[in-house]
Residue frames as a rotation matrix with the C-alpha (Angstrom) as fourth column:
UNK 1
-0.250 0.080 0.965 2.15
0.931 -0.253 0.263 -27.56
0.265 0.964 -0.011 0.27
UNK 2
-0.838 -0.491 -0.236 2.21
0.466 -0.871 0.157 -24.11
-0.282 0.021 0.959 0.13
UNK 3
0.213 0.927 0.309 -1.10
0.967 -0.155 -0.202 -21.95
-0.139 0.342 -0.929 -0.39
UNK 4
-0.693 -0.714 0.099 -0.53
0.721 -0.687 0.091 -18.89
0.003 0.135 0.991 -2.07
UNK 5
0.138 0.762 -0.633 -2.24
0.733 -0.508 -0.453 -15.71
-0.667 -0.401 -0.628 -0.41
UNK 6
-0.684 -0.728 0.043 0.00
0.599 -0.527 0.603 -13.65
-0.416 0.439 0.796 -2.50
UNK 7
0.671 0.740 0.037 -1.75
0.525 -0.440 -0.729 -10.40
-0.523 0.508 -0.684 -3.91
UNK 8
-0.099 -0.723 0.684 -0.60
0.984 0.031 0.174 -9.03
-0.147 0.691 0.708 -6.69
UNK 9
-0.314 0.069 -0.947 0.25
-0.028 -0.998 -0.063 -4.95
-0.949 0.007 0.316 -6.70
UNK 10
0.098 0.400 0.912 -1.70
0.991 -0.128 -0.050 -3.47
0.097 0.908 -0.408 -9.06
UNK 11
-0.777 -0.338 0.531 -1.46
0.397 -0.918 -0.003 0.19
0.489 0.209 0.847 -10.31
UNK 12
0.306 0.949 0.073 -5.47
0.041 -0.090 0.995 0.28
0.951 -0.301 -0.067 -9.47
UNK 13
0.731 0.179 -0.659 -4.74
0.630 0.194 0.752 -1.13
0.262 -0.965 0.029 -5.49
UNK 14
-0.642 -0.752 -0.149 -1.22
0.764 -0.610 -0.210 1.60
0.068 -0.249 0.966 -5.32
UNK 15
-0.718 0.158 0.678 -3.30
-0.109 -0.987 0.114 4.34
0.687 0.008 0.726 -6.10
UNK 16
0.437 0.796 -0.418 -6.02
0.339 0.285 0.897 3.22
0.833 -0.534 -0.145 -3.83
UNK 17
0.329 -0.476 -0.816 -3.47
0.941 0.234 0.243 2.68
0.075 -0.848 0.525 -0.91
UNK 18
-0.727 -0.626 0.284 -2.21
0.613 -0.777 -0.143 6.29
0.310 0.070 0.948 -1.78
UNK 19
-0.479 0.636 0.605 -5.05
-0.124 -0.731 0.670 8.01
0.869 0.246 0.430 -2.14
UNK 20
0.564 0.202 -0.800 -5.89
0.599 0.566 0.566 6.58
0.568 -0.799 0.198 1.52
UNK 21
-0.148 -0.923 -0.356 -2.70
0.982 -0.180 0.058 7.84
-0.118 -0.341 0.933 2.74
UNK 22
-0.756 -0.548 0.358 -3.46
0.619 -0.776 0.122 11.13
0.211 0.314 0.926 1.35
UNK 23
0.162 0.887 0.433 -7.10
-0.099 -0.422 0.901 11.79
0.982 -0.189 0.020 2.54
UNK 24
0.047 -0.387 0.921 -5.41
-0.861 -0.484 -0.159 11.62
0.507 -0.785 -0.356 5.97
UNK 25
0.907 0.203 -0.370 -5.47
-0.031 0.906 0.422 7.65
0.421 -0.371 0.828 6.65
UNK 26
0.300 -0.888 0.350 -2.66
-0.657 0.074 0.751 6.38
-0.692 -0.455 -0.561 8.29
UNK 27
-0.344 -0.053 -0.938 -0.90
-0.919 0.225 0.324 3.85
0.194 0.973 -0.126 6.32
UNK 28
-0.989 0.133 0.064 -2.15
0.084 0.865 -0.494 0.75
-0.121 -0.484 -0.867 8.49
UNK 29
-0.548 0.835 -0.047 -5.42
-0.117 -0.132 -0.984 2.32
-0.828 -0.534 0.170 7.94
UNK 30
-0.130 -0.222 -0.966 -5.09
-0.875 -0.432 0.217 2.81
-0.465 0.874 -0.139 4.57
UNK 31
-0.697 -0.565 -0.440 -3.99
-0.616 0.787 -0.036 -0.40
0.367 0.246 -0.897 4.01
UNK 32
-0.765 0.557 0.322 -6.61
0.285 0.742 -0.607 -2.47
-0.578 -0.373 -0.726 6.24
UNK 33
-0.084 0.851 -0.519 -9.40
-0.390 -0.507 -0.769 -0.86
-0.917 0.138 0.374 4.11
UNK 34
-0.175 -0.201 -0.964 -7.73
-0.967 0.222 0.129 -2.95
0.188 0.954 -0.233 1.28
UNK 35
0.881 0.327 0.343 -8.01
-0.455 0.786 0.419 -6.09
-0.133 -0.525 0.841 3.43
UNK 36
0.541 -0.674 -0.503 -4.27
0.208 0.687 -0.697 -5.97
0.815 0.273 0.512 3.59
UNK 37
0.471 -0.332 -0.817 -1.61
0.840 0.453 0.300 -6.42
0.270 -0.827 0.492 6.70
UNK 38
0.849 -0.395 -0.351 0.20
-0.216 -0.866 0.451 -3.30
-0.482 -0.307 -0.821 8.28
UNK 39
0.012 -0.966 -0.259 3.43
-0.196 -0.256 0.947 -4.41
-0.980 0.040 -0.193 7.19
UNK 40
-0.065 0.071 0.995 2.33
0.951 0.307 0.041 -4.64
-0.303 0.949 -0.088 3.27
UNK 41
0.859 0.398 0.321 1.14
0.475 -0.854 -0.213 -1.72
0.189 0.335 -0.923 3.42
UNK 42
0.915 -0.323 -0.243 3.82
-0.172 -0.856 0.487 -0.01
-0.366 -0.404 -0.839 4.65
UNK 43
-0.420 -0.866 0.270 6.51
0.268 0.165 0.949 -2.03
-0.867 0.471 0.163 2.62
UNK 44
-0.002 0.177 0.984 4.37
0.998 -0.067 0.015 -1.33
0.068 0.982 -0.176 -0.74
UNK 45
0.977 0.167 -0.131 4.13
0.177 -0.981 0.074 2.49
-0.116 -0.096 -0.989 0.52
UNK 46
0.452 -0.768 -0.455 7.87
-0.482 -0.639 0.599 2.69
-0.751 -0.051 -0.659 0.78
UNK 47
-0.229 -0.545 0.807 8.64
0.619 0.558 0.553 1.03
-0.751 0.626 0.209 -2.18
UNK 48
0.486 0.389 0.783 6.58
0.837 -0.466 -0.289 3.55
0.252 0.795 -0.552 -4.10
UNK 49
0.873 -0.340 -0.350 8.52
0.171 -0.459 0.872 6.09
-0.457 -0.821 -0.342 -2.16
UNK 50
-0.203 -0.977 0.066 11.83
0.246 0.014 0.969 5.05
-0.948 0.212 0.237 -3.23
UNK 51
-0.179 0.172 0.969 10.23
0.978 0.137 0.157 5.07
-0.106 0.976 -0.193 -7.10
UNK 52
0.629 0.611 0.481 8.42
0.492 -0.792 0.362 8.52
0.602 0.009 -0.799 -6.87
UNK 53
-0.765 -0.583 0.273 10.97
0.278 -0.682 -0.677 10.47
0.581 -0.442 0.684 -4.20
UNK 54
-0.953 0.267 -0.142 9.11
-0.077 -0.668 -0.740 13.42
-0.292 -0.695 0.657 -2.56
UNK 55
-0.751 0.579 -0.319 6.35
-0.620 -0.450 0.643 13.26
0.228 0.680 0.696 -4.51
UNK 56
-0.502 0.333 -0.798 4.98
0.187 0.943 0.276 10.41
0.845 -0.011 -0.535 -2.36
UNK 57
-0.667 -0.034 -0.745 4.68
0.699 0.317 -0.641 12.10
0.258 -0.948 -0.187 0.21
C-alpha cells in the first residue's frame, strides 16, 4: 500500500518558494526551508516559469 507524502502546491507555499528564490536563496535552499526535496523545488519553480515567462525570474 501506498502512503501518500504528496504535498499539495498551494498559492501560499509558491509564493513562499519564490520569495526565497528572490531574497537571494538558491532554489534547493529555498525549497529545503519548506521541508521540501531539491528536485520539487526546482520542478515547481520551473513550472511557475513556464506560467509567468520572464517575470519569474
Amino acid at each position: 500500500m501506498r502512503t501518500d507524502n504528496y504535498r499539495h502546491w498551494t498559492p501560499d507555499l509558491d509564493g513562499q518558494l519564490m520569495d526565497g528564490i528572490a531574497s537571494g536563496l538558491s532554489i534547493e535552499k529555498s525549497g529545503a526551508r519548506l521541508g521540501l526535496t531539491k528536485g520539487s523545488a526546482i520542478g515547481r519553480f520551473n513550472r511557475i516559469k513556464q506560467q509567468m515567462g520572464w517575470q519569474a525570474t
